[in-house]
Structure formats: C-alpha cells, structure tokens
VEXTORFI-941058 format. One record per residue: y, x, z of N, C-alpha, C, O, CB in turn; residue in three letters. Coordinates in steps of 0.1 Angstrom, whole numbers, plus 2048, in hexadecimal, padded with zeros to 3 digits. Glycine has a CB too. Layout:
<papas>
YXZYXZYXZYXZYXZALA;...
</papas>
This chain:
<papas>
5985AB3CE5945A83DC5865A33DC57D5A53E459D59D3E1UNK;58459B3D15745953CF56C5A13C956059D3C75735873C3UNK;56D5A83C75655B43C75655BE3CD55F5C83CA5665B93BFUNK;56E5BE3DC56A5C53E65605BE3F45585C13FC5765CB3EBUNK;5685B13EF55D5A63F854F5A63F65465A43FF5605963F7UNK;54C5A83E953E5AB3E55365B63E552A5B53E453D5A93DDUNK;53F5C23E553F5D13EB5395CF3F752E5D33F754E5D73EDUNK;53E5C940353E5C840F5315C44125295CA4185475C1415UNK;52D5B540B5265A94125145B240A5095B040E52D59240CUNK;5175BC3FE50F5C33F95075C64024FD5C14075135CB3F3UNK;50D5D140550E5DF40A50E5DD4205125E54285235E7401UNK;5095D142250B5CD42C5015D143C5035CD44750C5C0428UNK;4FB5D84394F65E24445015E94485075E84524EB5EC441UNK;5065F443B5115FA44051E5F44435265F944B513602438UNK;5215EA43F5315E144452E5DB44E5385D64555385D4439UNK;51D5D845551F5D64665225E246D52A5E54755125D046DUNK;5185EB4685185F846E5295FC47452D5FB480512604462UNK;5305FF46953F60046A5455F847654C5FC4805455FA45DUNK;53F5E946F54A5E047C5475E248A54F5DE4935495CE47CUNK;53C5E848D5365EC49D5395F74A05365FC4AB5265ED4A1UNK;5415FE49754760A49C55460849E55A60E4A6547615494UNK;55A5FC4945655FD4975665F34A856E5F64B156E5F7489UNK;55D5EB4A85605E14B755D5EC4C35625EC4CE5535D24B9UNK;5545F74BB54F6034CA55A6084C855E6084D354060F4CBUNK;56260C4C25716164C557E60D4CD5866114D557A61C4B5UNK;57D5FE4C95885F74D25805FA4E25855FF4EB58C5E34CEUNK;5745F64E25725F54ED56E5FF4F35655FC4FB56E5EE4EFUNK;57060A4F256C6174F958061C4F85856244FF55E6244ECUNK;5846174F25936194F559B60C4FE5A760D50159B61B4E7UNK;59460350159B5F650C5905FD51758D5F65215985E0507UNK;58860A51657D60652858760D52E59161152856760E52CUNK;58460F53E58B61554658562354657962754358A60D553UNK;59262B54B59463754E58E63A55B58A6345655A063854EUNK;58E64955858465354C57B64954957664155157C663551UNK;57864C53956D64B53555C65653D55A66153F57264E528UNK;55764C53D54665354054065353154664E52753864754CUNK;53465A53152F65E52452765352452664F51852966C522UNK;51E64B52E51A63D52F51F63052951862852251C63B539UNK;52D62F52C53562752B53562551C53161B51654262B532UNK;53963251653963150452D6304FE52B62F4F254163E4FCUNK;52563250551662D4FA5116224FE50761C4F95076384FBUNK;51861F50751561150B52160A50251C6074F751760D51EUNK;5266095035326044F45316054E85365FD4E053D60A4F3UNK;5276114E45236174D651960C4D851B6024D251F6284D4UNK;50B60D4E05046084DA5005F64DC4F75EF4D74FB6124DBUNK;50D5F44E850F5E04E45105DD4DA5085D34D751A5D84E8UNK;5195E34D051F5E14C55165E54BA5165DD4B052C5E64C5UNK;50F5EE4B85075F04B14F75EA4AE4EE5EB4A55095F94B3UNK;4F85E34BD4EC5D64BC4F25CC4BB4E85C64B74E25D24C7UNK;4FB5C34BC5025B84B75055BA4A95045AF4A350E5B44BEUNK;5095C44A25115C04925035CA48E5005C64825285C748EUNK;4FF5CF48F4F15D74854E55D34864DC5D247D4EF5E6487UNK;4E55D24914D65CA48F4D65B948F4D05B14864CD5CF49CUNK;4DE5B549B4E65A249D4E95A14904E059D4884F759E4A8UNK;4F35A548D4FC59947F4F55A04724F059846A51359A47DUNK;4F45AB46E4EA5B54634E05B14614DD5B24554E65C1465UNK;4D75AC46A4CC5A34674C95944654C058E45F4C75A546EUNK;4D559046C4DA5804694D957B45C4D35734564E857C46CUNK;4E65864594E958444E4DE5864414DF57D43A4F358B44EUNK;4D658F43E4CF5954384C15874364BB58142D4CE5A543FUNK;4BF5874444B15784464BD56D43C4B956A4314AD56F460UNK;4CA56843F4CE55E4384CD5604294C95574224DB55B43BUNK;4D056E4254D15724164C95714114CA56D4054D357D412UNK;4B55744184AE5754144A356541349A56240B4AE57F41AUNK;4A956141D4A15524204A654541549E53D40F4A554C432UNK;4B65464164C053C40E4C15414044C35373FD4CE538412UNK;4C154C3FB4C95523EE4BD55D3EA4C15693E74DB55B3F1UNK;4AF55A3EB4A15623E84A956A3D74AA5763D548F5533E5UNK;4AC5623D04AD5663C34B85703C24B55783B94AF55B3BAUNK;4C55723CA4CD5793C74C85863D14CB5913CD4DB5733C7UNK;4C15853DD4BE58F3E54B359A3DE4B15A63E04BA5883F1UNK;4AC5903D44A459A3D14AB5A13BD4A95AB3B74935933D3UNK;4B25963BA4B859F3B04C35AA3B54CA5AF3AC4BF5963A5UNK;4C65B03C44D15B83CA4C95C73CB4CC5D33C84D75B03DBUNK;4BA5BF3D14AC5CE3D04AB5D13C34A85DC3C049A5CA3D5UNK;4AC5C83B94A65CC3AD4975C83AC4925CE3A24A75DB3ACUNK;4915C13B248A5B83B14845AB3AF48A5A43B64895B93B3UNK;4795A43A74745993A64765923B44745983BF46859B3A1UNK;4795843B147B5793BB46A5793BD46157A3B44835693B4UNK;4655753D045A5743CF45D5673E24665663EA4505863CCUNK;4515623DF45255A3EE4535633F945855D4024455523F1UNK;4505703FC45257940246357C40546758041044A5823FCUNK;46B57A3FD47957740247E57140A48857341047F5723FCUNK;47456540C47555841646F55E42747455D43246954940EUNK;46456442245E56742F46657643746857A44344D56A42BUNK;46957D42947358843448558343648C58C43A47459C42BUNK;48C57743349157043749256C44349C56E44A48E56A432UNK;48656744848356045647F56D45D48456C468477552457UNK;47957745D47557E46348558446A48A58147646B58745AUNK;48F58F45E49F59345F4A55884694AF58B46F4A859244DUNK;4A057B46C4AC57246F4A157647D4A75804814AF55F466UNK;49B57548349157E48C49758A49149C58A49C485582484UNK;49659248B49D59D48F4A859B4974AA59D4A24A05A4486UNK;4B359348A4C159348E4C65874954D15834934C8594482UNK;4BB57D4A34BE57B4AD4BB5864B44C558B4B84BA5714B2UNK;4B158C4B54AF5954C14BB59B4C14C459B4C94A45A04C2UNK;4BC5A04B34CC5AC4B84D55A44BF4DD5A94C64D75B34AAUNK;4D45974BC4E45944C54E458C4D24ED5854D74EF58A4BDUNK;4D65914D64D45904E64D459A4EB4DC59D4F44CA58A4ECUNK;4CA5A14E44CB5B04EA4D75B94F44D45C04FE4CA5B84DEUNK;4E75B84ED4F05BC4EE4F15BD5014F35C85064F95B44E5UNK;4F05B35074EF5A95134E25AF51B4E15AB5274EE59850EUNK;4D95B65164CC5B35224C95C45214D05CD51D4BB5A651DUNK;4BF5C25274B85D152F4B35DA5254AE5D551A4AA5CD53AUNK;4B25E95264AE5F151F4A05EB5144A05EB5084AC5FD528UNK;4955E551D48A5E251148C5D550B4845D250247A5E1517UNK;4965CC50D4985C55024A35CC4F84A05C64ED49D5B9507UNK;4AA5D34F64AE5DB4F14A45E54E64A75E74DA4B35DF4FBUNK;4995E94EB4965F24E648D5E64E048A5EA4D44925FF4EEUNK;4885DB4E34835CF4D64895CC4D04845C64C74805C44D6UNK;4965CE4D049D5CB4C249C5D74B849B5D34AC4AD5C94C4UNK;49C5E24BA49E5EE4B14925F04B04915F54A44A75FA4B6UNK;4845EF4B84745F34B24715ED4A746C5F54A04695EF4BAUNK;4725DE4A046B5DB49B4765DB48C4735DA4804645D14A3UNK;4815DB49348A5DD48148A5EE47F4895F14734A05D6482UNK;48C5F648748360648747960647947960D46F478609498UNK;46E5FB47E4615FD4764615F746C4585F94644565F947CUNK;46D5EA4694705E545C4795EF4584725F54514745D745CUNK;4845F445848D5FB45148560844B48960E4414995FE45BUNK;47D60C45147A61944C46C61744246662043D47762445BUNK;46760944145A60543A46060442F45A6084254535F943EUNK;46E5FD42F4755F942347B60641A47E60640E4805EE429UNK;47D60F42448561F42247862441747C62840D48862C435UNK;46E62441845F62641245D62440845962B3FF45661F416UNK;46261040A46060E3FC4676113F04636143E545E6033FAUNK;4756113F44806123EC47E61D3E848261F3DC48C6103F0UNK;47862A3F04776373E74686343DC4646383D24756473F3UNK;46662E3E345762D3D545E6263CC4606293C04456223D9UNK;46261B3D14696133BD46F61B3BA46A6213B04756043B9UNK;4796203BD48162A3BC47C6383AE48363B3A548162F3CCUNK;46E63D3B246B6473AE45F6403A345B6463994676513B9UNK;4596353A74516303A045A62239445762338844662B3ACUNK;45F61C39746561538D47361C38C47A613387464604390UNK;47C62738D48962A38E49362039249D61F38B48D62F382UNK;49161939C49761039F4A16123A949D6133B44906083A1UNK;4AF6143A34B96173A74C460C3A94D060D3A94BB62139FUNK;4BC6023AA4CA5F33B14CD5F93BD4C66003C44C55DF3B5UNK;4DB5F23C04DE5F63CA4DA5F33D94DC5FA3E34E75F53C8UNK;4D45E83D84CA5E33E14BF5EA3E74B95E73F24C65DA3DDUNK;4BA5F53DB4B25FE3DE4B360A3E24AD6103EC4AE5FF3D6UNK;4BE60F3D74C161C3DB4D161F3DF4D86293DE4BD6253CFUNK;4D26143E54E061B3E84E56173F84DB6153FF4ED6173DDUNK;4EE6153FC4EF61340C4E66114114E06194174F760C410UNK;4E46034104D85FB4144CE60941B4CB6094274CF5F1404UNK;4C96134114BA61540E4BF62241B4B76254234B26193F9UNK;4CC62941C4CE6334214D062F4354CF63743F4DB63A417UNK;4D461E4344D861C4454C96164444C461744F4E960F44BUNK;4BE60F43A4B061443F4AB61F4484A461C4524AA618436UNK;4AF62A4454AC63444F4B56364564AF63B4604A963D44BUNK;4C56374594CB63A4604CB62D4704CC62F47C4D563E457UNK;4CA6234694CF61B4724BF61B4814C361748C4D4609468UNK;4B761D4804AD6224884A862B4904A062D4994AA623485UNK;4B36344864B464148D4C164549A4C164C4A44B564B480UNK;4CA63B4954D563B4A14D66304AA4DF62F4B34E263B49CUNK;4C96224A94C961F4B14BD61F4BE4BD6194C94CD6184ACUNK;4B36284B74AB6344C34B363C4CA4B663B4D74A26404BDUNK;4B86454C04C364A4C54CA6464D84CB64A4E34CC6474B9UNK;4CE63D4CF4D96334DD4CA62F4E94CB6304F64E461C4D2UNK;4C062B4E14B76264ED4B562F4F84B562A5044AA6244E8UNK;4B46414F44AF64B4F94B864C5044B764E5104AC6574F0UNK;4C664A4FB4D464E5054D36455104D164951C4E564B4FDUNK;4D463A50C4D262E5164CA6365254CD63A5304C661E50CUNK;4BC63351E4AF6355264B66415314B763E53D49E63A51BUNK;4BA64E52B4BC65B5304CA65553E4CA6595494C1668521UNK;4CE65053B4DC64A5434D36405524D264155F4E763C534UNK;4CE6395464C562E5524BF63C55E4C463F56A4B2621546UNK;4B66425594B264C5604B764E56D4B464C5794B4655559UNK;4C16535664CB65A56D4D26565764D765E57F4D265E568UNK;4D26465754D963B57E4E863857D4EF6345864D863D58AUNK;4EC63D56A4F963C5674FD63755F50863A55B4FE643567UNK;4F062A5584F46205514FC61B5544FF61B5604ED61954FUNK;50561454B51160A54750E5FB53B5155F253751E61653FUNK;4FC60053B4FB5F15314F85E65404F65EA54B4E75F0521UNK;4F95D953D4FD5D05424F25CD54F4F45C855A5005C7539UNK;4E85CF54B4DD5CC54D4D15D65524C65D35524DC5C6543UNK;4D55E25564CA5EF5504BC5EA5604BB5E556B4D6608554UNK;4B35F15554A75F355E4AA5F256A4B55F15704A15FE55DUNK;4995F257149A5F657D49A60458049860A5754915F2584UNK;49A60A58A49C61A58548C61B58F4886145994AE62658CUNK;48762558847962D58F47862F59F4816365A347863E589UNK;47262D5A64706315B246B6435B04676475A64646275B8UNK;46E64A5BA46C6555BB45E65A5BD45C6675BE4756585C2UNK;
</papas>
C-alpha cells in the first residue's frame, strides 16, 4: 500500500489529472437532462482547474518550498535555493487554480497562461538533461515530464471550447463574459 501511495503522491500531475476526471464524470452524470455539449466542458474543465492546476500546484509549491531536498532528488537533481523560489511561485499558481474554477473565462485563462509557459519551459529542460546528462529520474522523464506538455494543451484546449460557447451565448461556466455587441 506504501508503495502505491508513493506511486501516486510521485507521479502527481497525473493522479490530479485522473481525480478531475473522475469528479467531471460524477458530475456530468448528477447534471440535468439532456446533456448540452456546454454543460460537460463546463464540468470537464471546473474540475480540471481545481485538481490540475488548484491542488497539482499546491501541492508541488509545498514539495518544493518544505521538502527542497527530496523534490529535487525526484528530478534527479542538485538541491539549489531555486527549489525554494519555484516553491512559492507552484503555490502561486495553485491558488489561482482554485479560484479560477468559480470566475469568468479570463480569469480562467490566467490560470492556464502562465503554468502553459512554466510546464512547457520545464518540458525543455527535461529534454535537454535528458539528452545532455541522460537523466532519466522519474521526475524528469517520466509522467511528470509527459502532463508537462499535455496538461496545457487540454487546458487551452477547454479555454477555446469555453470562449467558442461564450460566443455563442451557450456558456454554462458560472460566470461567462460579457458577450460582444454586434
């Protein structure tokens, strides 16, 4: 059991990722009938800014700010004061995510711009250590390094859907824009 708990708390981009799918399937199965195609990306992507970016980054700023030494022996890297500072930055992120969930398309889309531009800086480096020192921890090259890029990409993704809905005047996030004058 203590080695799947550590599996998990590892590997923990993807074990939020998961849990926001699993909270977007109860609750795209408790919304009301019929479903709209609104309704579920509005469900998909509450949940996917509360547990992937909210608690994924929480967590990660705590790992990184409180436990510098084990976060960076997980990358496969030297402990440096820079642990500390992307610490507080992750714990940054991961309020926005867990306001975000609650408010209007461009706070939304501030949560996913600026971890977008960290996840994929980091996606960068890890292929350079990667190819330049063979550095294959798993912090580097393994989940972690792959929801680097994925997790940015589906939550544009969701922004576009959002935005395209708002448009349209058939948002279901809580909060949506004003819509354009004609």
């Amino acid at each position: 059991m203590a080695d799947w708990i550590g599996l998990l708390l590892e590997n923990f981009t993807l074990t939020f990722l998961v849990i926001g799918v699993v909270f977007s399937l109860v609750g795209i199965s408790r919304a009301p009938r019929p479903l709209s195609a609104p309704v579920v990306v509005e469900k998909i992507f509450f949940w996917f800014l509360f547990f992937s970016i909210g608690c994924a980054y929480l967590y990660n700023g705590i790992l990184h700010a409180g436990a510098p030494d084990l976060a960076a022996k997980f990358i496969g890297w030297a402990n440096s004061p820079f642990q500390i500072e992307l610490g507080f930055a992750s714990i940054g992120f991961g309020l926005v995510g867990l306001i975000a969930p609650w408010k209007s398309l461009h706070m939304r889309f501030a949560a996913i711009a600026p971890v977008a531009c960290f996840l994929w800086g980091a996606a960068g480096v890890h292929i350079r250590s990667m190819i330049t020192d063979a550095n294959f921890a798993p912090g580097n090259a393994g989940a972690v390094f792959w929801t680097d890029i994925l997790i940015p990409l589906a939550g544009l993704f969701l922004i576009w859907l959002q935005n395209r809905y708002e448009q349209e005047g058939r948002s279901a996030a809580p909060y949506p824009n004003l819509q354009r004058q004609p």
